[in-house]
C-alpha positions as protocol buffer text, in pm:
chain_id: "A"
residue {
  index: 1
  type: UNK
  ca { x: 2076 y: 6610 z: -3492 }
}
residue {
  index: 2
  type: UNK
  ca { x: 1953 y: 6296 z: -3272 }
}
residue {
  index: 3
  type: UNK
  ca { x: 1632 y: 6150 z: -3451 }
}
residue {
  index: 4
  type: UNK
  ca { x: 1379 y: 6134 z: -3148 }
}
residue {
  index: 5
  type: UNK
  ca { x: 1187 y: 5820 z: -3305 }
}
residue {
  index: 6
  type: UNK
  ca { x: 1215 y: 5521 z: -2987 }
}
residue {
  index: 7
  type: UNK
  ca { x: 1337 y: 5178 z: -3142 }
}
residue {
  index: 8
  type: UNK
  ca { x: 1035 y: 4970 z: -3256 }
}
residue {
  index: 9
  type: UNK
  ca { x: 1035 y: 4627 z: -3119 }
}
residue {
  index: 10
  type: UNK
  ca { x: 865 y: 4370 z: -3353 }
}
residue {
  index: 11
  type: UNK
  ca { x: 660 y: 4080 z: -3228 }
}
residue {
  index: 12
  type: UNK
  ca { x: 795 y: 3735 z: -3350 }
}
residue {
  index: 13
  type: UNK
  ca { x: 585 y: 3617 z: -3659 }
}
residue {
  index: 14
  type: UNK
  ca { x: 404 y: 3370 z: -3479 }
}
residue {
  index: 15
  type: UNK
  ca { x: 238 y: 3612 z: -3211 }
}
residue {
  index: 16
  type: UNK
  ca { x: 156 y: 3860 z: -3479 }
}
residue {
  index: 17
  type: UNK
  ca { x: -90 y: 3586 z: -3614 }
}
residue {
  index: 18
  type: UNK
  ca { x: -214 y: 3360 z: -3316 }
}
residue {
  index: 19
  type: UNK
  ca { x: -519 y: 3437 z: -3076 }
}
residue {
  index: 20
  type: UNK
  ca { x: -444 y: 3481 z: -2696 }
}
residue {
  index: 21
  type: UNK
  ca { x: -651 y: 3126 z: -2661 }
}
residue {
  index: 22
  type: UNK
  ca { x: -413 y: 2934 z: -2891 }
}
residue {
  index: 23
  type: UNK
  ca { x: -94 y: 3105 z: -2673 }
}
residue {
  index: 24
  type: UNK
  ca { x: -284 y: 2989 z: -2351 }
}
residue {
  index: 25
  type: UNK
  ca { x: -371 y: 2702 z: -2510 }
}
residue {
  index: 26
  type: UNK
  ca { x: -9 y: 2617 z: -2595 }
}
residue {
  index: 27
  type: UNK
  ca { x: 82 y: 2605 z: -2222 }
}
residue {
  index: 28
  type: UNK
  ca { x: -154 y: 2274 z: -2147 }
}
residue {
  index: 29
  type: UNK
  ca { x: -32 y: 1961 z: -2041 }
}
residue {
  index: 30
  type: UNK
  ca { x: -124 y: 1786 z: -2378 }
}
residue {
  index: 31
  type: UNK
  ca { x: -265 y: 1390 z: -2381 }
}
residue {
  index: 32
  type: UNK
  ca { x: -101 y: 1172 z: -2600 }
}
residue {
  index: 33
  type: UNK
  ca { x: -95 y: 820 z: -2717 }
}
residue {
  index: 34
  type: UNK
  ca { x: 209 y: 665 z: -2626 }
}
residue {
  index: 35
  type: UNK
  ca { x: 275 y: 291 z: -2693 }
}
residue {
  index: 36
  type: UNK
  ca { x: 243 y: 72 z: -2405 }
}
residue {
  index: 37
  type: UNK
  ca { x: 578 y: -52 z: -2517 }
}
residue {
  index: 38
  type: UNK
  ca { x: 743 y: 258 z: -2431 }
}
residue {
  index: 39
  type: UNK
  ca { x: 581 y: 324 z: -2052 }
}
residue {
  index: 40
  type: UNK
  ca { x: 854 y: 154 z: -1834 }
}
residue {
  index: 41
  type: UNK
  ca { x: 710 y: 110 z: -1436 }
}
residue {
  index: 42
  type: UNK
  ca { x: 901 y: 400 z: -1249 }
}
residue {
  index: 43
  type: UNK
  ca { x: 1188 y: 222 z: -1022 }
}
residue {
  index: 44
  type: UNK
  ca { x: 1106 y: 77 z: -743 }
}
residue {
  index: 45
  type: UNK
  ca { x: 739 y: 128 z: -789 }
}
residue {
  index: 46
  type: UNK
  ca { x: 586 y: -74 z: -440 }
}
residue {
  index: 47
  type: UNK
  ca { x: 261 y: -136 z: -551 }
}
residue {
  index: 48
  type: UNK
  ca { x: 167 y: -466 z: -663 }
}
residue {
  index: 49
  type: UNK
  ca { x: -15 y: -475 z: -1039 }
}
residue {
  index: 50
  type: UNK
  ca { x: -205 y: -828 z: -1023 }
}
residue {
  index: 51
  type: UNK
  ca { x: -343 y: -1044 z: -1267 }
}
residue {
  index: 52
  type: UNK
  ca { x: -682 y: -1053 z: -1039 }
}
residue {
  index: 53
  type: UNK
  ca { x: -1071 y: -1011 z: -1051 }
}
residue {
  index: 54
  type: UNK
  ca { x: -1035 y: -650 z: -1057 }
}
residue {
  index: 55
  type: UNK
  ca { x: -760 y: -636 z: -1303 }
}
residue {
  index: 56
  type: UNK
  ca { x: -998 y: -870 z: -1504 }
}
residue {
  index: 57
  type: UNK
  ca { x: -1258 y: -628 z: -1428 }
}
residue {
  index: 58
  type: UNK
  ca { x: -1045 y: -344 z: -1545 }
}
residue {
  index: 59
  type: UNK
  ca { x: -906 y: -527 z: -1871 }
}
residue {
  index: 60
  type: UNK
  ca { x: -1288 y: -520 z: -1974 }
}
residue {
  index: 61
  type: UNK
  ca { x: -1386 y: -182 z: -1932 }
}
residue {
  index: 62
  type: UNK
  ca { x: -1110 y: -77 z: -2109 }
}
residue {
  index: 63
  type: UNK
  ca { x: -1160 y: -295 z: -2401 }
}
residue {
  index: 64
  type: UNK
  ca { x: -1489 y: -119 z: -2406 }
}
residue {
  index: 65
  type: UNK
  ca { x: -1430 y: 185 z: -2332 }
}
residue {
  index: 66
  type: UNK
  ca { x: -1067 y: 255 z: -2362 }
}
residue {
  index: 67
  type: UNK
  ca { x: -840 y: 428 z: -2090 }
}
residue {
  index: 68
  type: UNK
  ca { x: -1089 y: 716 z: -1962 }
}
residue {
  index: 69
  type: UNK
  ca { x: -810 y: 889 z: -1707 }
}
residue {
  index: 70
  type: UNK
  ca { x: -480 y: 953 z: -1808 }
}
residue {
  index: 71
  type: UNK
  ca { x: -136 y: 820 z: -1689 }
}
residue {
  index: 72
  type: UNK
  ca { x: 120 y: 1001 z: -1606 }
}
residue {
  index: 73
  type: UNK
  ca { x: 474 y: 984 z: -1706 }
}
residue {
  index: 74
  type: UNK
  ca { x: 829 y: 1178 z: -1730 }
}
residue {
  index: 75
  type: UNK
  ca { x: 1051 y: 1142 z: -1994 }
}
residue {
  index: 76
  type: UNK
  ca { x: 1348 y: 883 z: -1938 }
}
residue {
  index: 77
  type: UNK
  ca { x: 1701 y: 949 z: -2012 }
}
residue {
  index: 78
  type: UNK
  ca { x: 1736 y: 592 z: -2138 }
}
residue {
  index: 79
  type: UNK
  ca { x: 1464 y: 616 z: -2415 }
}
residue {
  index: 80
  type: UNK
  ca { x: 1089 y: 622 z: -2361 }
}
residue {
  index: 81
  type: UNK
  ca { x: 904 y: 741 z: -2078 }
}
residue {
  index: 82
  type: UNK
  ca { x: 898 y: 625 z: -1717 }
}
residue {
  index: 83
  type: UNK
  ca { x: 502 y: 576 z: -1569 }
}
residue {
  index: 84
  type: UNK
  ca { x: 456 y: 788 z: -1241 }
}
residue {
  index: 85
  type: UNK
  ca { x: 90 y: 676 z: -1275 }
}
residue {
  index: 86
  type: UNK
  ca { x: -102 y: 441 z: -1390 }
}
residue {
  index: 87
  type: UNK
  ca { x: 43 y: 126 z: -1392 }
}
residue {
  index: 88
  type: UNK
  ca { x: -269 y: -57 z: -1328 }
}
residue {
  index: 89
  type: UNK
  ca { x: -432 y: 110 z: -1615 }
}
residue {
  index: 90
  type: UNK
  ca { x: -121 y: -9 z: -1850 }
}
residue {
  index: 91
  type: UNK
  ca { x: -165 y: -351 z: -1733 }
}
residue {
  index: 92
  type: UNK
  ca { x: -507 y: -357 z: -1789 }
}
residue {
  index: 93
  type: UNK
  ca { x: -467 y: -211 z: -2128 }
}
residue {
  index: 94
  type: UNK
  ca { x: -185 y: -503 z: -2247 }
}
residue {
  index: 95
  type: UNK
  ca { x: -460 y: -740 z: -2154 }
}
residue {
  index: 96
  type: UNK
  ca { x: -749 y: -574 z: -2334 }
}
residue {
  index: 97
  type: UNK
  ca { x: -453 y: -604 z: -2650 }
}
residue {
  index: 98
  type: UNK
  ca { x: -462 y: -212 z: -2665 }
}
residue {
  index: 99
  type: UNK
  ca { x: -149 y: -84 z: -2835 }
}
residue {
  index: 100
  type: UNK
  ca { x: -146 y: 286 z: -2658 }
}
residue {
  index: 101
  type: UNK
  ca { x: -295 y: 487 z: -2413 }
}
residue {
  index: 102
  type: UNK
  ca { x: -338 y: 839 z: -2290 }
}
residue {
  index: 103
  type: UNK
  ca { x: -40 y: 1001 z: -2098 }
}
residue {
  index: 104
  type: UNK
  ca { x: 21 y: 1349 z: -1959 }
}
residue {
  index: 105
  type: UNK
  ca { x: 416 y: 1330 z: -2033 }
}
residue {
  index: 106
  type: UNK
  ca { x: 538 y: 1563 z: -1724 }
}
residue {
  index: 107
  type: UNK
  ca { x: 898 y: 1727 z: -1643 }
}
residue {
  index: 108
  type: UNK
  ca { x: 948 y: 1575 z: -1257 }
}
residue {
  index: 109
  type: UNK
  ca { x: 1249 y: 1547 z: -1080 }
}
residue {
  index: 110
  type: UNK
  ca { x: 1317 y: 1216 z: -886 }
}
residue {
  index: 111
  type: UNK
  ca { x: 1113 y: 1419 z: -549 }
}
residue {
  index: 112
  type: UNK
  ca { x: 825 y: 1541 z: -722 }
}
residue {
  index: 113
  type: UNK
  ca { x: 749 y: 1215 z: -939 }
}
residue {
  index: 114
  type: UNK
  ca { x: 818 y: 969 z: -600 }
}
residue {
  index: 115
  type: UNK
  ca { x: 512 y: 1214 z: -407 }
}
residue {
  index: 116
  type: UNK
  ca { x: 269 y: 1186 z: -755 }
}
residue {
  index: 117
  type: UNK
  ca { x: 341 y: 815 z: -759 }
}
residue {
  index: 118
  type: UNK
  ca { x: 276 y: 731 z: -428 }
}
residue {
  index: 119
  type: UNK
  ca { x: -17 y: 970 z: -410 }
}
residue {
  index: 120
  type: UNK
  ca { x: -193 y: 849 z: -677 }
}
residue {
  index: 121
  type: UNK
  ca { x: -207 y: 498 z: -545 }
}
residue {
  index: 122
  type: UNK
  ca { x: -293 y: 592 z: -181 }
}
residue {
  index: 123
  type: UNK
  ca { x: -628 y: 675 z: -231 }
}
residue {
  index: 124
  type: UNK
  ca { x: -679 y: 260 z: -332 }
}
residue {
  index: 125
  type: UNK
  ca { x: -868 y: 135 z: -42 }
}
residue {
  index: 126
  type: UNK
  ca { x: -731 y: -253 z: -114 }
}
residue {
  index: 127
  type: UNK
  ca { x: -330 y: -130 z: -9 }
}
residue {
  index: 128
  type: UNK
  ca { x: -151 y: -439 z: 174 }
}
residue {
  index: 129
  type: UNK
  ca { x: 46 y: -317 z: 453 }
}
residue {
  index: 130
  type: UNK
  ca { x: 391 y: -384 z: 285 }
}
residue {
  index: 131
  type: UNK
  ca { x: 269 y: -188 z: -4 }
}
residue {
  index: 132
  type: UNK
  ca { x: 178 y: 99 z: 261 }
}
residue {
  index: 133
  type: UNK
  ca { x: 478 y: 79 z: 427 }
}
residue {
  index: 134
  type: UNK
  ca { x: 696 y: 91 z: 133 }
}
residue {
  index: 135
  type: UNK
  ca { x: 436 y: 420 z: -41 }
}
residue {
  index: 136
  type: UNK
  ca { x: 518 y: 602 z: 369 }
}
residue {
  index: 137
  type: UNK
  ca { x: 905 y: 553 z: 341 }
}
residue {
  index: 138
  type: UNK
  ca { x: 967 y: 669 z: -1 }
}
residue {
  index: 139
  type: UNK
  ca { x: 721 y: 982 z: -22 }
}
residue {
  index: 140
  type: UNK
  ca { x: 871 y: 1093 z: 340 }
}
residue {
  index: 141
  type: UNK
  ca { x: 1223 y: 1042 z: 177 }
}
residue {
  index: 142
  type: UNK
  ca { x: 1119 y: 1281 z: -125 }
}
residue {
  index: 143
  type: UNK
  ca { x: 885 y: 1524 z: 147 }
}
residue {
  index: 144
  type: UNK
  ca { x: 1286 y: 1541 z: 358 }
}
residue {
  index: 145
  type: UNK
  ca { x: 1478 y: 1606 z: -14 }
}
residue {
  index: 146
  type: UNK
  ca { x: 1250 y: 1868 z: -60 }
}
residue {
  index: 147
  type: UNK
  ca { x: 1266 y: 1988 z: 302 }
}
residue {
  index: 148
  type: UNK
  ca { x: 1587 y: 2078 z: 259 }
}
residue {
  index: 149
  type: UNK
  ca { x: 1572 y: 2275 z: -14 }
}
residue {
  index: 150
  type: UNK
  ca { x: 1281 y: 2485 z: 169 }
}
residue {
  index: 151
  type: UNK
  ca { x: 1090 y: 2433 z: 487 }
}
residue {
  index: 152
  type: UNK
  ca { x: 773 y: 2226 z: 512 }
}
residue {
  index: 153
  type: UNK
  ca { x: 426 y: 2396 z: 573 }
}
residue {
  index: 154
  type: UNK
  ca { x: 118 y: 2306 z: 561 }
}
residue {
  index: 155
  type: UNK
  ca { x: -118 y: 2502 z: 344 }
}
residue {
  index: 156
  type: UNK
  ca { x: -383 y: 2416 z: 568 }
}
residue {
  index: 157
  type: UNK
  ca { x: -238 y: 2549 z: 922 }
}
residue {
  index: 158
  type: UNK
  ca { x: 7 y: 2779 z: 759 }
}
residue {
  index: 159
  type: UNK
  ca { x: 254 y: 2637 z: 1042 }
}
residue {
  index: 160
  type: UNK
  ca { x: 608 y: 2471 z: 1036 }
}
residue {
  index: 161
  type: UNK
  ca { x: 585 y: 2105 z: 1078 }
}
residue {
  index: 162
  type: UNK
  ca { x: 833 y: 1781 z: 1039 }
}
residue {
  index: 163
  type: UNK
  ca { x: 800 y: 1562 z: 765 }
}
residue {
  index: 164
  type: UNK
  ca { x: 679 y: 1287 z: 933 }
}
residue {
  index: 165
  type: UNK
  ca { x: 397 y: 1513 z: 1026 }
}
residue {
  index: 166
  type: UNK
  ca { x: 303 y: 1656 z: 746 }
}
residue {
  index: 167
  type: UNK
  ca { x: 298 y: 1300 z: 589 }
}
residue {
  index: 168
  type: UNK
  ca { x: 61 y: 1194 z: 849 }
}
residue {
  index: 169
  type: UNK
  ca { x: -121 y: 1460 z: 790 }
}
residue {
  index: 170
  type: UNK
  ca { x: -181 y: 1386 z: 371 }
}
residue {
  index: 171
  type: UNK
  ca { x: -248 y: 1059 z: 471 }
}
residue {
  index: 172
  type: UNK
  ca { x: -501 y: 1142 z: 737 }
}
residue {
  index: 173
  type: UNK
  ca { x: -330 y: 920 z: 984 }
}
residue {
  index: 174
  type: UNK
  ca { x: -117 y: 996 z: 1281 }
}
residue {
  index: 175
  type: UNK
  ca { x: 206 y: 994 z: 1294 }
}
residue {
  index: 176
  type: UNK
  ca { x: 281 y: 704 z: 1507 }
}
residue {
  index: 177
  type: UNK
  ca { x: 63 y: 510 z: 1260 }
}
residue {
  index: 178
  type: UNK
  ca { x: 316 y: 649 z: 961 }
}
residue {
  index: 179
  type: UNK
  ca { x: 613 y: 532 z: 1180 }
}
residue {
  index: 180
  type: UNK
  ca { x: 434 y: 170 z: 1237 }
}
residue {
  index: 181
  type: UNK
  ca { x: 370 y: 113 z: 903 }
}
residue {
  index: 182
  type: UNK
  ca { x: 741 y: 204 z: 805 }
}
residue {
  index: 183
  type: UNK
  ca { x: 937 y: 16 z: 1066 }
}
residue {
  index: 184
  type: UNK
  ca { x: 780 y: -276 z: 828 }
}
residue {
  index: 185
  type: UNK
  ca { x: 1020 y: -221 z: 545 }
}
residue {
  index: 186
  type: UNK
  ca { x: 1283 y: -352 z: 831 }
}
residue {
  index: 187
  type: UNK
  ca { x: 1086 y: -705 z: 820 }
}
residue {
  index: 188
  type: UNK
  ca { x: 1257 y: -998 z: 583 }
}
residue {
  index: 189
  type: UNK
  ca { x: 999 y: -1054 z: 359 }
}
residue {
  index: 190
  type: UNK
  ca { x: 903 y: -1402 z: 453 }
}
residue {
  index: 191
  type: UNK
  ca { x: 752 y: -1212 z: 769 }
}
residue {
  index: 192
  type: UNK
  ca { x: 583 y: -947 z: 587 }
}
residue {
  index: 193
  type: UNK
  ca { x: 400 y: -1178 z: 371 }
}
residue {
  index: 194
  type: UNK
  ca { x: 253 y: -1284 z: 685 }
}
residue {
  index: 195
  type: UNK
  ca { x: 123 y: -901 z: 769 }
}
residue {
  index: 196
  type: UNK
  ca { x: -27 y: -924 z: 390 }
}
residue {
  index: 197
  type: UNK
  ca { x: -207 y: -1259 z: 493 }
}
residue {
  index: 198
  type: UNK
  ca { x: -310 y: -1125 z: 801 }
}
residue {
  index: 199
  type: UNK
  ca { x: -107 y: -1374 z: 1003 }
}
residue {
  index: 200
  type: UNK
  ca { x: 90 y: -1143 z: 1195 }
}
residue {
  index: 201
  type: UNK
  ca { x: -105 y: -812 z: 1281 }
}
residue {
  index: 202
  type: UNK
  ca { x: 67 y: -462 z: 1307 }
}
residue {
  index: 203
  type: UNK
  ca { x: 127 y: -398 z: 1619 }
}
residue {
  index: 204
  type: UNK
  ca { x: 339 y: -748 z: 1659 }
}
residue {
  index: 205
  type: UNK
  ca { x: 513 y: -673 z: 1346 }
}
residue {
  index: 206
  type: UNK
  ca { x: 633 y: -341 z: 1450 }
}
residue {
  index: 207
  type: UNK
  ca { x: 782 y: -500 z: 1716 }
}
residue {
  index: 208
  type: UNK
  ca { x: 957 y: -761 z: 1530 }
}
residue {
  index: 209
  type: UNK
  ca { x: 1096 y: -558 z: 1270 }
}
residue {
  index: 210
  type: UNK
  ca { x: 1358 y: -423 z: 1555 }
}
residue {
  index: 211
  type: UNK
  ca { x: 1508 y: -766 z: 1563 }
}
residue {
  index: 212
  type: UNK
  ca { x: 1819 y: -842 z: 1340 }
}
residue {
  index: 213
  type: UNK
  ca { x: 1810 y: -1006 z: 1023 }
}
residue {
  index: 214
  type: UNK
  ca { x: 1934 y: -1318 z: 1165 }
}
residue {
  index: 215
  type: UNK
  ca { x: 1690 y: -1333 z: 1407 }
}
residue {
  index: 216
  type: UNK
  ca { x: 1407 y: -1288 z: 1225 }
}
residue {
  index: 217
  type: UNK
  ca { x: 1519 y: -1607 z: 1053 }
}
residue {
  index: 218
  type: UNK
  ca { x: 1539 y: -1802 z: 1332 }
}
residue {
  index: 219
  type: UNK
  ca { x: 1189 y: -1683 z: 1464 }
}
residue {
  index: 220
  type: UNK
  ca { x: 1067 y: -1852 z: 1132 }
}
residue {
  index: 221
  type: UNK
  ca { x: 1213 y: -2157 z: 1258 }
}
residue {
  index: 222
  type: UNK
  ca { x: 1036 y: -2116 z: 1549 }
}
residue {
  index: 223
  type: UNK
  ca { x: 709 y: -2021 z: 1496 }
}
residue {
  index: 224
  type: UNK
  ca { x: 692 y: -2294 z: 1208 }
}
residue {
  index: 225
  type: UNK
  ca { x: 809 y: -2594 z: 1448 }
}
residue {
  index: 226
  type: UNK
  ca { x: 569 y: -2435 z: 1747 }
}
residue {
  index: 227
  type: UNK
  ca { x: 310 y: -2385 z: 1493 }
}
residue {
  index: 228
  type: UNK
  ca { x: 247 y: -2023 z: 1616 }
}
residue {
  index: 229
  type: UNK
  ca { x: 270 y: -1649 z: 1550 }
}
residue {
  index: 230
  type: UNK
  ca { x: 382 y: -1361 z: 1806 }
}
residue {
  index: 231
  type: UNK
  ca { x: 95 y: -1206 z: 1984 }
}
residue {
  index: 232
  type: UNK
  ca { x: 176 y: -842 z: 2097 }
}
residue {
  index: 233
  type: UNK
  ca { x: 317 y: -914 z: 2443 }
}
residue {
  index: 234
  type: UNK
  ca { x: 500 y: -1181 z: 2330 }
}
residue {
  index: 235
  type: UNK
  ca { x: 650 y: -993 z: 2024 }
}
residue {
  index: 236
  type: UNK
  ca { x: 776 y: -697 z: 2292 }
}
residue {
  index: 237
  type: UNK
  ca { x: 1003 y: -952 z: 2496 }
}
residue {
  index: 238
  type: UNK
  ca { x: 1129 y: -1107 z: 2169 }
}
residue {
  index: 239
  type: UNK
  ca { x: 1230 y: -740 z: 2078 }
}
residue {
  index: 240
  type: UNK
  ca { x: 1361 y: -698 z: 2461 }
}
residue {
  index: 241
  type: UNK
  ca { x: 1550 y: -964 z: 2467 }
}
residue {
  index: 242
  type: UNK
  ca { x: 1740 y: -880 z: 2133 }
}
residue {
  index: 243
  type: UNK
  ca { x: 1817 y: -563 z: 2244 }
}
residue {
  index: 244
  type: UNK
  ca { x: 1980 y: -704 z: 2522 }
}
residue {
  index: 245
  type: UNK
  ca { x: 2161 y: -922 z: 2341 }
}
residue {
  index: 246
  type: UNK
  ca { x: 1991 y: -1305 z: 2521 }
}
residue {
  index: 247
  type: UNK
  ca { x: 1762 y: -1352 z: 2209 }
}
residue {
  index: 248
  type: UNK
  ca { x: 1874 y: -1730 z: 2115 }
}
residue {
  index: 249
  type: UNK
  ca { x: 1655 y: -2001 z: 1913 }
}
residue {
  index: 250
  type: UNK
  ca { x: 1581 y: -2227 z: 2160 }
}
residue {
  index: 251
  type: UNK
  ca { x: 1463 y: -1920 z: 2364 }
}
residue {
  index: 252
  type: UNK
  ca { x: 1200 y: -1807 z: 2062 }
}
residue {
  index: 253
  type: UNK
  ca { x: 1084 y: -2146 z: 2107 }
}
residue {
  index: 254
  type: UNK
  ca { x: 988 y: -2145 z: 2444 }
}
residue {
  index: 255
  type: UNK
  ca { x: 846 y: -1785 z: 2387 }
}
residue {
  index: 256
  type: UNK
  ca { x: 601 y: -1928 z: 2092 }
}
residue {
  index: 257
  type: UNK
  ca { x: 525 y: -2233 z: 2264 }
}
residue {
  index: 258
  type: UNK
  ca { x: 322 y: -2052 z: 2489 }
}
residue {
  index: 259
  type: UNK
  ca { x: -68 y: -2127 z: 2512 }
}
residue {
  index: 260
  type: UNK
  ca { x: -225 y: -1777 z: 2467 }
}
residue {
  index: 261
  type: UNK
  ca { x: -488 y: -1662 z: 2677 }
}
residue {
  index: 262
  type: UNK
  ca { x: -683 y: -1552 z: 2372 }
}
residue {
  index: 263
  type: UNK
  ca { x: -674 y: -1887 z: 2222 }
}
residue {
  index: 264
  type: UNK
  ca { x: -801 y: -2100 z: 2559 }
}
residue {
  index: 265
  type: UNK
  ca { x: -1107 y: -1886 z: 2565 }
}
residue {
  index: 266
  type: UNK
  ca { x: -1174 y: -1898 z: 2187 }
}
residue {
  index: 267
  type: UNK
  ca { x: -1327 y: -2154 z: 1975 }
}
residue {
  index: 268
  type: UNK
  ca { x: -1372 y: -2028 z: 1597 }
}
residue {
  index: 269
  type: UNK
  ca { x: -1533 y: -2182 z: 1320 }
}
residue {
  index: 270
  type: UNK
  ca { x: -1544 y: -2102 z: 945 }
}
residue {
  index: 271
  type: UNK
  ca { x: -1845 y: -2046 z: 735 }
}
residue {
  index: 272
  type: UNK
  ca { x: -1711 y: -2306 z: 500 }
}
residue {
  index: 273
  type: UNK
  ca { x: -1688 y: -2561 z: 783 }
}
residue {
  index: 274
  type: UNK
  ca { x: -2031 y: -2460 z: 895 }
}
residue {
  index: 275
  type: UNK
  ca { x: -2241 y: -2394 z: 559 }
}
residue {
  index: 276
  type: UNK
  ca { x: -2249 y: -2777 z: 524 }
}
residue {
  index: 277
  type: UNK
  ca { x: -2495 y: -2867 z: 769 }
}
residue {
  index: 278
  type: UNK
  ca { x: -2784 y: -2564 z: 720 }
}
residue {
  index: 279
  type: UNK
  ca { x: -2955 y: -2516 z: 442 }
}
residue {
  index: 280
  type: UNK
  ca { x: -2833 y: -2254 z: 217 }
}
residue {
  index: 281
  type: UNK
  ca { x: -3093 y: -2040 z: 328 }
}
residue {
  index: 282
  type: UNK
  ca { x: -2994 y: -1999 z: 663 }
}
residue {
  index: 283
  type: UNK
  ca { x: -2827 y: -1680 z: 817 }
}
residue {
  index: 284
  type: UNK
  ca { x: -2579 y: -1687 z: 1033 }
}
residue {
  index: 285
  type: UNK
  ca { x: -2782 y: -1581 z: 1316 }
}
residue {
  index: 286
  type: UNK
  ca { x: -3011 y: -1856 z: 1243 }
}
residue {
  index: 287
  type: UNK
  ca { x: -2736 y: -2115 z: 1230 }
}
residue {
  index: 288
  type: UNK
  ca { x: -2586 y: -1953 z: 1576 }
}
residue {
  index: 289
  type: UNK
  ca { x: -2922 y: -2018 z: 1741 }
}
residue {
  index: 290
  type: UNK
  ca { x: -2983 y: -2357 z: 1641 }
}
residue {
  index: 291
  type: UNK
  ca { x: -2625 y: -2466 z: 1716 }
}
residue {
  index: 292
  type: UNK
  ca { x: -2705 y: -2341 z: 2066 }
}
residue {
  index: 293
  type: UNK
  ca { x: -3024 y: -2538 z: 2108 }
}
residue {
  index: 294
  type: UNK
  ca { x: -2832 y: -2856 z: 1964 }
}
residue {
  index: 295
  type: UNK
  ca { x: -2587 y: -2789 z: 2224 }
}
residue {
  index: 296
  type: UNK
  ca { x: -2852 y: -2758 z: 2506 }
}
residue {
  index: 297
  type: UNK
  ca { x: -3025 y: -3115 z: 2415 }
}
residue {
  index: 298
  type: UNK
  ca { x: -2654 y: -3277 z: 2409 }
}
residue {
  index: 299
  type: UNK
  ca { x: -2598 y: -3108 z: 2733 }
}
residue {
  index: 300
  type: UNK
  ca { x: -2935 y: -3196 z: 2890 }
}
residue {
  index: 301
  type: UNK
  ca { x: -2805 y: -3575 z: 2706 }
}
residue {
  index: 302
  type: UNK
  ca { x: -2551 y: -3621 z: 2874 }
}
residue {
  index: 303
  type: UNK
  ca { x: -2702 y: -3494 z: 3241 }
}
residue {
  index: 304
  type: UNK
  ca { x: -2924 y: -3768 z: 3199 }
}
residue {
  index: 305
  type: UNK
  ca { x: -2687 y: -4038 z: 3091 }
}
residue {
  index: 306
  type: UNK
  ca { x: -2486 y: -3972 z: 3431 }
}
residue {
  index: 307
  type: UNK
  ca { x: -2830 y: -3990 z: 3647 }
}
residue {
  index: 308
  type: UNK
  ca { x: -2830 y: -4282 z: 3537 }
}
């Protein structure tokens, strides 16, 4: 005779005594306190962590008040954990002579950690181009990894769109401006310190970064013997030029030894080189206007000294 009793399963031990709060509890991302000795800066992080004023600033507040957001890191293979973010906050916590901080230790693969680094550090409203340019090209890399395993949407739209796009779209930038900012990884980075120090702008820079290697060494020749930089128009023939293969030194030299329009019709002077004359409590307004009426009564001067 077949017993009609169903086979019982039994809970594991531990569910028969924990709460449903502990088992949702138990499926948080946890903070810990890792050493700082074993956060290692996630490879080829391209933001720049700076001894400056606001890492100064930083150092402080967190010798006060101790890390108050977490980092956020991923195990590494080699021992320790790899920082996806917060490698401002680490710096700033070796200064104030802290010997941990608070991490969220995550499971990423290379994709998903690249798009959380880059992410995080974005929203800083001091980036330097090359640091921009350098964020762009490696998220879009990880946004096209990840586009291949499934296709890109936005949430927002709910429509298809290319990486590039959607990229632009995070960013809240177009996506010209994306593909700008990236042709600057193709700059040697003699030029590109210059974008960072505002020497060369954007636009020019773009334009420059389709020239070879080699040539971009020889325009440093040039612009430091001609004692100039590439304005837009003149940084579109340089690229021309190259692409036609004519692009020579002696050539760049001619090109940057041209008098720009922009710099016959300007005349610019610093505040430093100004402040020294006025009394500290003048504005600027007030020290335009009164360098305008000196200018009249040298003008009126000199009117009279040829009457004469």
């Amino acid at each position: 005779m077949k017993s009609s009793a169903k086979k019982v399963e039994l809970a594991p031990y531990d569910d028969l005594f924990s709460t449903e709060e502990s088992r949702q509890d138990a499926k948080l991302e946890k903070i810990q306190e890792i050493p700082l000795s074993e956060l290692h800066p996630f490879k080829g992080h391209p933001f720049k962590v700076k001894d400056d004023e606001a890492m100064m600033e930083t150092a402080d507040s967190v010798r006060q008040y101790g890390v108050l957001v977490p980092a956020i890191a991923r195990p590494d293979p080699e021992g320790g954990y790899e920082l996806v973010a917060g490698h401002r906050r680490h710096r700033a916590s070796e200064l104030a002579e802290k010997e941990t901080m608070p991490v969220i230790v995550r499971d990423l693969d290379d994709d998903a950690a690249t798009i959380i680094m880059v992410d995080s550090n974005l929203q800083r409203e001091s980036l330097l181009p090359s640091e921009r340019a350098f964020a762009y090209k490696m998220k879009l890399e990880a946004m096209k990894h990840q586009g291949a395993r499934g296709d890109l949407t936005s949430s927002q739209l709910g429509t298809k769109l290319r990486a590039d796009e959607l990229l632009a779209q995070q960013a809240g930038s177009s996506r010209n401006q994306v593909q700008r900012y990236i042709r600057l990884t193709e700059l040697i980075p003699e030029l590109l310190d210059m974008v960072d120090e505002k020497k060369i702008a954007l636009n020019p820079a773009c334009e420059l970064s389709f020239l070879k290697k080699e040539e971009q060494r020889d325009l440093l020749d040039a612009m430091d013997s001609e004692q100039a930089t590439p304005s837009l128009s003149q940084a579109q023939r340089l690229k021309k030029y190259s692409q036609e293969g004519h692009l020579t030194l002696d050539m760049m030299r001619v090109i940057m030894g041209e008098e720009k329009k922009s710099d016959l019709d300007k005349v610019t002077f610093t505040s430093d080189t100004l402040r020294k004359y006025f009394p500290k409590s003048y504005t600027p307004q007030r020290m335009q206007e009164t360098i305008i009426k000196l200018l009249e009564a040298w003008q009126k001067k000199r009117q009279r000294d040829q009457e004469r």
